[in-house]
N, C-alpha and C positions, 0 to 999 in steps of 0.2 A: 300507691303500691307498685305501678308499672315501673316509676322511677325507679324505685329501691332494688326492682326485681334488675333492672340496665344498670345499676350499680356492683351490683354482687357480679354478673356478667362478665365485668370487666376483666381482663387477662392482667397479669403482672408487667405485659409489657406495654400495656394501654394502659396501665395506672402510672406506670413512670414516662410513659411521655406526656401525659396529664399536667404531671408536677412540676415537667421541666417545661412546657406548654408554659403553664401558668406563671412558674420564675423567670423566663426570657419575656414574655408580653406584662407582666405586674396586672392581670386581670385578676383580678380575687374573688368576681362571682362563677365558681366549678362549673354550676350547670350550663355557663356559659362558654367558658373553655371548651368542655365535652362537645357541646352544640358545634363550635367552628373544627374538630378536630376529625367529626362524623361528617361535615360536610367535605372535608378534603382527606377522606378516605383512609385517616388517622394517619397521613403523611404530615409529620412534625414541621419539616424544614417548608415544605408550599402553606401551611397553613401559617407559619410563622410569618412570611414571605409578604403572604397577602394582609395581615394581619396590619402588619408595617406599610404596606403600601396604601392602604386604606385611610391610614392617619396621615400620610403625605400626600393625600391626592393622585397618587399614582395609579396605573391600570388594573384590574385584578389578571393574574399571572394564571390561575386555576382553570382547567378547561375550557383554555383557547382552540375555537374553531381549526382544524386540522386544514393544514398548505394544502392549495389545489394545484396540480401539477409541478409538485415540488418546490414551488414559490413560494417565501417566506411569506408571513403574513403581513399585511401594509399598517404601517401605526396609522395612528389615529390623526387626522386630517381636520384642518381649517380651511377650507377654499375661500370663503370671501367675507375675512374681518370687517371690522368696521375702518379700522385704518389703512386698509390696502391701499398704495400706490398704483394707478394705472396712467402709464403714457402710449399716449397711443399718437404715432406718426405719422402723418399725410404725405404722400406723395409728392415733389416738388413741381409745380406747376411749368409746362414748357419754356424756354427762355430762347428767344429769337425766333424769326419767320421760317429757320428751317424745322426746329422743334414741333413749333403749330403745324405746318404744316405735316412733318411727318404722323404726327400724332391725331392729326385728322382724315390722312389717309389711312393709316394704319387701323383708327376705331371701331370702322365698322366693320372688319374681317374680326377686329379680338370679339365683338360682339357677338356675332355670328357665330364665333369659333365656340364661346364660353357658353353658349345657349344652347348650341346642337350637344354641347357635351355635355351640360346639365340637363336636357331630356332625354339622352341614351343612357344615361348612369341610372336615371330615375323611371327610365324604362325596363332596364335591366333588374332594380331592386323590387319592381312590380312583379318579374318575373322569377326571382329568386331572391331569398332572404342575402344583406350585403354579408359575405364574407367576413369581414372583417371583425362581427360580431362577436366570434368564435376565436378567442386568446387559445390557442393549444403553445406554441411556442417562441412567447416574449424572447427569452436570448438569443435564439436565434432570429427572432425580426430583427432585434436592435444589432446583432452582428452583420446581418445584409445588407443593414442600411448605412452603417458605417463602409462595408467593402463599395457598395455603391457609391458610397459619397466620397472618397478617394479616388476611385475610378474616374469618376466624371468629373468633380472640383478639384483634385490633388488633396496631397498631405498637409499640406497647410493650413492647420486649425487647431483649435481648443484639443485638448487631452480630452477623448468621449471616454465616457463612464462604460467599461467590459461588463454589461450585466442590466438584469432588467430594472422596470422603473420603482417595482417592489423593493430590488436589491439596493437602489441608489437612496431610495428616501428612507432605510432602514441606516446603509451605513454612515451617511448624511445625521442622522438622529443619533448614533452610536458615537461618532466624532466628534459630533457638534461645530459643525460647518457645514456652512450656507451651501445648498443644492439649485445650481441653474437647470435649466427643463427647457430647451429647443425642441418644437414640433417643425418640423422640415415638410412644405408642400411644394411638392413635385410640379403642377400647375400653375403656381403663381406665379405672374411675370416679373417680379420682384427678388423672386427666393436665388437666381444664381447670381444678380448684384450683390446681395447681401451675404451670401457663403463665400464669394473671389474679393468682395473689401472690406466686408464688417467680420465678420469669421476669422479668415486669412490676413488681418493685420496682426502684427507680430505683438506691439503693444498689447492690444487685447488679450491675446492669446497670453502672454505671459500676466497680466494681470486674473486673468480666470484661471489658469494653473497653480499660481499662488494662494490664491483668496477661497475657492470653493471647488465643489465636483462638477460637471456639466456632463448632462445627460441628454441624449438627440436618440431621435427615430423618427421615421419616415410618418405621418400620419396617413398612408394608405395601405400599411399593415397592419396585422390587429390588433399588436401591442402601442403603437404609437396612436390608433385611430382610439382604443380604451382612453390611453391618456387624452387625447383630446376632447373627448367628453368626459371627463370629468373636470377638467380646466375652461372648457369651454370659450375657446377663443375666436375670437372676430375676423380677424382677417392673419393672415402673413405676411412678413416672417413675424413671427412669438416667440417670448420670452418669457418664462415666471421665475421669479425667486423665491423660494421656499427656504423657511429656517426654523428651529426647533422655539415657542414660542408657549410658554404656559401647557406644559409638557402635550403640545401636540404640533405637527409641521405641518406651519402655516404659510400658504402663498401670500408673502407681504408685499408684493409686488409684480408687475403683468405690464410689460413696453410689449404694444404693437407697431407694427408698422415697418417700411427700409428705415432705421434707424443707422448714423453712420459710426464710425468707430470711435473716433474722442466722445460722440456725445454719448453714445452708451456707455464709454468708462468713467465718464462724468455720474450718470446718471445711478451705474452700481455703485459708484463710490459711496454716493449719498445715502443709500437704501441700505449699504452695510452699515455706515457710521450710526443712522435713524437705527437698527437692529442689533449693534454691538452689544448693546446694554443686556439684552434678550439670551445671548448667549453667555456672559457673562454670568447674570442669575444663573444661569444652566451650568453652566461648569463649579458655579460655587457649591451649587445644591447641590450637583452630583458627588463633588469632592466630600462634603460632609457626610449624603448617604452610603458612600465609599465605605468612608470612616468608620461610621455608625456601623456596617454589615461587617465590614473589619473586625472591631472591636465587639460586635458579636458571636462572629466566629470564632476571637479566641475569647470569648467568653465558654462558649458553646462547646471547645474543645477542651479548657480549664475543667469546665462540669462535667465532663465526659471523662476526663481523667479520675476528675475525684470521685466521680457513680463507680467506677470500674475497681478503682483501689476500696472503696467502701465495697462493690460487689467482692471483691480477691477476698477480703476480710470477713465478710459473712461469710463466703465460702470455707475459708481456713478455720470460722469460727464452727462452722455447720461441722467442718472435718472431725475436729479436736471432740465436739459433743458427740458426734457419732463412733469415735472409738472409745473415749466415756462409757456411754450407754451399750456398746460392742461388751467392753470389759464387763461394766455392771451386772449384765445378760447373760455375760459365760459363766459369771460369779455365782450367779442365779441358777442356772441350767447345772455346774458342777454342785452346789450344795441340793440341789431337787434328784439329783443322778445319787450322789452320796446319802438322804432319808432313802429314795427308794430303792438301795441297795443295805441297806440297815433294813429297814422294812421286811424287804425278801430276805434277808438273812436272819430275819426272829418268825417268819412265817415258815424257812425251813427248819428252823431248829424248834417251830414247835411240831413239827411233822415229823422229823427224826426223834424226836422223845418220844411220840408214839409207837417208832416203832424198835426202841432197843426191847429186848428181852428183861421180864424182871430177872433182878439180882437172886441165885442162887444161895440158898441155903450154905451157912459155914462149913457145917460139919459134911458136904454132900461130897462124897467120894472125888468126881471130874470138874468142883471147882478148881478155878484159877483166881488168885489174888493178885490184881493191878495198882500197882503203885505208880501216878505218874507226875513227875515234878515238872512244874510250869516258869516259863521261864523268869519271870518275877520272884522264883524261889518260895511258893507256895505249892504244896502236895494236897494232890486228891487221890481217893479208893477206892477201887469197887470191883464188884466177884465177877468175875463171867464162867461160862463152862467151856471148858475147852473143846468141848466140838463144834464151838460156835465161834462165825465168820468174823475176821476180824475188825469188820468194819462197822461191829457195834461197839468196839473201841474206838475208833475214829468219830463215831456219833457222840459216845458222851461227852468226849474230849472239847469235840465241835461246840457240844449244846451246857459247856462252862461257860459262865461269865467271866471267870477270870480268865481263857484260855485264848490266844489269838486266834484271828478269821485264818489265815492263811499259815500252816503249818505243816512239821513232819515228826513222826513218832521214829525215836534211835533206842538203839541196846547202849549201855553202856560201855563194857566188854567182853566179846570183842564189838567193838562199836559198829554198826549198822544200822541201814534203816526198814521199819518195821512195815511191810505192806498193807496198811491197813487202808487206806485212803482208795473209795472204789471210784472207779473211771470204767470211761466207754470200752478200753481193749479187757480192760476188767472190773467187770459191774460186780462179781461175789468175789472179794481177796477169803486168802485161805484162812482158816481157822488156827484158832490159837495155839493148839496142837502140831499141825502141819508148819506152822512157823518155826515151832521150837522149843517155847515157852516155857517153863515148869510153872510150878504150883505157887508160886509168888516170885515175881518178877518187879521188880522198878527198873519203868523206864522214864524219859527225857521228852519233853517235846518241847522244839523247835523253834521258834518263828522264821518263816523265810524271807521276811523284810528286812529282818535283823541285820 
């Protein structure tokens, strides 16, 4: 009973997106339409949306969590497939007695140096939560750390990605090309060889400008320290390459280590050509869902035409019946106006028969004989006395059937019209005498429609 009662409920404009619900998705069980169209608010086009992405494996689109400080939202993530690539590069061991040596004097100051600063950091964090924790404004970390990193290494490097790491792995996903992901450490004794020969080789750089986006931040801001936990990496300089991969971006690969420039462009090479295929599915599937929401839409606008010329047409049809039923109505109301105007005109005339005067004796000295010819050329007679008002001649005249409703009584000659007829300036006309009359008179009467 509840159903039938959410049935009848329904508005006219939730019954047709019901119908059109059901003709775009070919689902044929209603209560199930109904069910997905309640869940998204009876917005047609999101529920349609999801409806389809559900059957491709795709995200549901329907109340996504709301951007925290205006940051897109991050797709959906694979950090550590089963196929990842990880190279990870070792330091190159000293070479000759000046190297050992410098490198043995120099040990125990970086020793020194990396421990007194790893218990003040870890002193500090004792004493207050790190910083860094607190993303409030990713673009502008990654804008600092680009003007820093100009500043101190020069301009000579990869095109960085203008925008945070939300933004790069969104339009990275949107393109469908490969996203490099530099975490830059400030500390490591490694990181300015690697920015002045691996970075700043021009090969490189033009190989990463052509091939994919690259995105760098400092990891002792909070956008770049975010990313580095969640990538989680070992040591510096870092690399991950991320690509769109069984619709989520996936880190397919992770070089640590001073890696130098040919072997890095050796090493991307390989990891695009191993991932080519990856994106390949991805642009075919996209091209087809393309299509498919294409060829939905003009389906969608086709249906929309033809609801709309079928609405014009009921409405034109609604029209044409309503002046119909208009006319029928007046037809109705003038024939019900026209009985009760018949009606009152035999309930006056039996009112006025009440009240003429009987008919006068022949032989009575002050009758008057009325002769009145009707306009069908039929005569009627009757006596009156002539001191009586004229408008009991106007009464019997009225109270004939053969005489019209609307009329006037004339003399012959000289032709005139007889006041008989009483009105509001004159409720008693004069008597038959006072008009003029003699002792038989024929007169005329009228009709004014005539």
């Amino acid at each position: 009973m509840a159903e039938e009662n959410e049935d009848v409920d329904l508005t006219q404009e939730q019954t047709e997106k019901l119908l059109h619900f059901q003709d775009l998705t070919g689902i044929e069980d209603i209560d199930r339409c109904k069910g997905i169209l309640r869940e998204h608010n009876w917005d047609i086009e999101i529920a349609v949306q999801d409806t389809f992405n559900k059957r491709e494996g795709a995200p549901n689109v329907f109340n996504q969590p709301e951007a925290v400080n205006n940051e897109p939202r991050e797709p959906s993530m694979n950090l550590q497939p089963t196929d990842q690539r990880v190279f990870t590069v070792a330091r190159p061991p000293p070479q000759g007695i000046y190297q050992w040596l410098y490198h043995v004097i120099i040990f125990p100051f970086r020793f020194v140096y990396s421990t007194l600063l790893d218990l003040v950091r870890f002193t500090i964090r004792l004493i207050r939560p790190d910083p860094r924790r607190n993303v409030t404004d990713p673009l502008g970390d990654v804008t600092r750390f680009i003007n820093s990193y100009e500043e101190t290494l020069g301009t000579t490097h990869p095109t960085f990605y203008q925008g945070s790491y939300s933004q790069a792995l969104n339009d990275a996903k949107r393109e469908l090309r490969f996203l490099c992901v530099y975490l830059h450490g400030d500390d490591h004794q490694d990181t300015g060889d690697f920015c002045r020969n691996t970075l700043g080789n021009q090969d490189l750089i033009d190989f990463i400008n052509t091939r994919m986006l690259f995105w760098a931040c400092n990891t002792n801001s909070p956008e770049g320290f975010r990313v580095s936990r969640a990538l989680k990496e070992n040591t510096y300089p870092f690399l991950a390459l991320i690509v769109l991969r069984q619709n989520k971006m996936t880190v397919v690969a992770r070089i640590e280590g001073p890696i130098g420039p040919g072997e890095l462009i050796e090493k991307l090479e390989r990891i695009l050509q191993d991932n080519e295929a990856s994106l390949i599915a991805a642009r075919a599937e996209r091209e087809e869902r393309d299509f498919t929401q294409t060829l939905r839409r003009e389906q969608d606008a086709a249906y929309l035409e033809s609801l709309k010329a079928d609405q014009e047409k009921e409405r034109k049809r609604r029209e044409e019946q309503d002046k119909i039923d208009q006319e029928k109505q007046r037809l109705v109301d003038e024939e019900n106006k026209r009985k009760e105007m018949i009606q009152e005109r035999e309930r006056m005339k039996e009112e006025l028969k009440i009240e003429i005067p009987e008919e006068p004796a022949v032989d009575d000295p002050d009758v008057v004989r009325i002769v009145l010819k009707l306009p069908h050329g039929s005569r009627i007679e009757r006596r009156f006395l002539k001191n009586q008002s004229l408008k009991f001649l106007y009464y019997f005249a009225f109270c004939h059937e053969d005489c019209p409703d609307d009329f006037h009584v004339v003399t012959n000659f000289p032709r005139r019209t007889v006041p008989c007829e009483p009105s509001k300036n004159g409720p008693d006309p004069p008597s038959f005498e006072e008009a003029g009359l003699g002792k038989n008179e024929m007169l005329f009467v009228q009709d004014n429609e005539a």
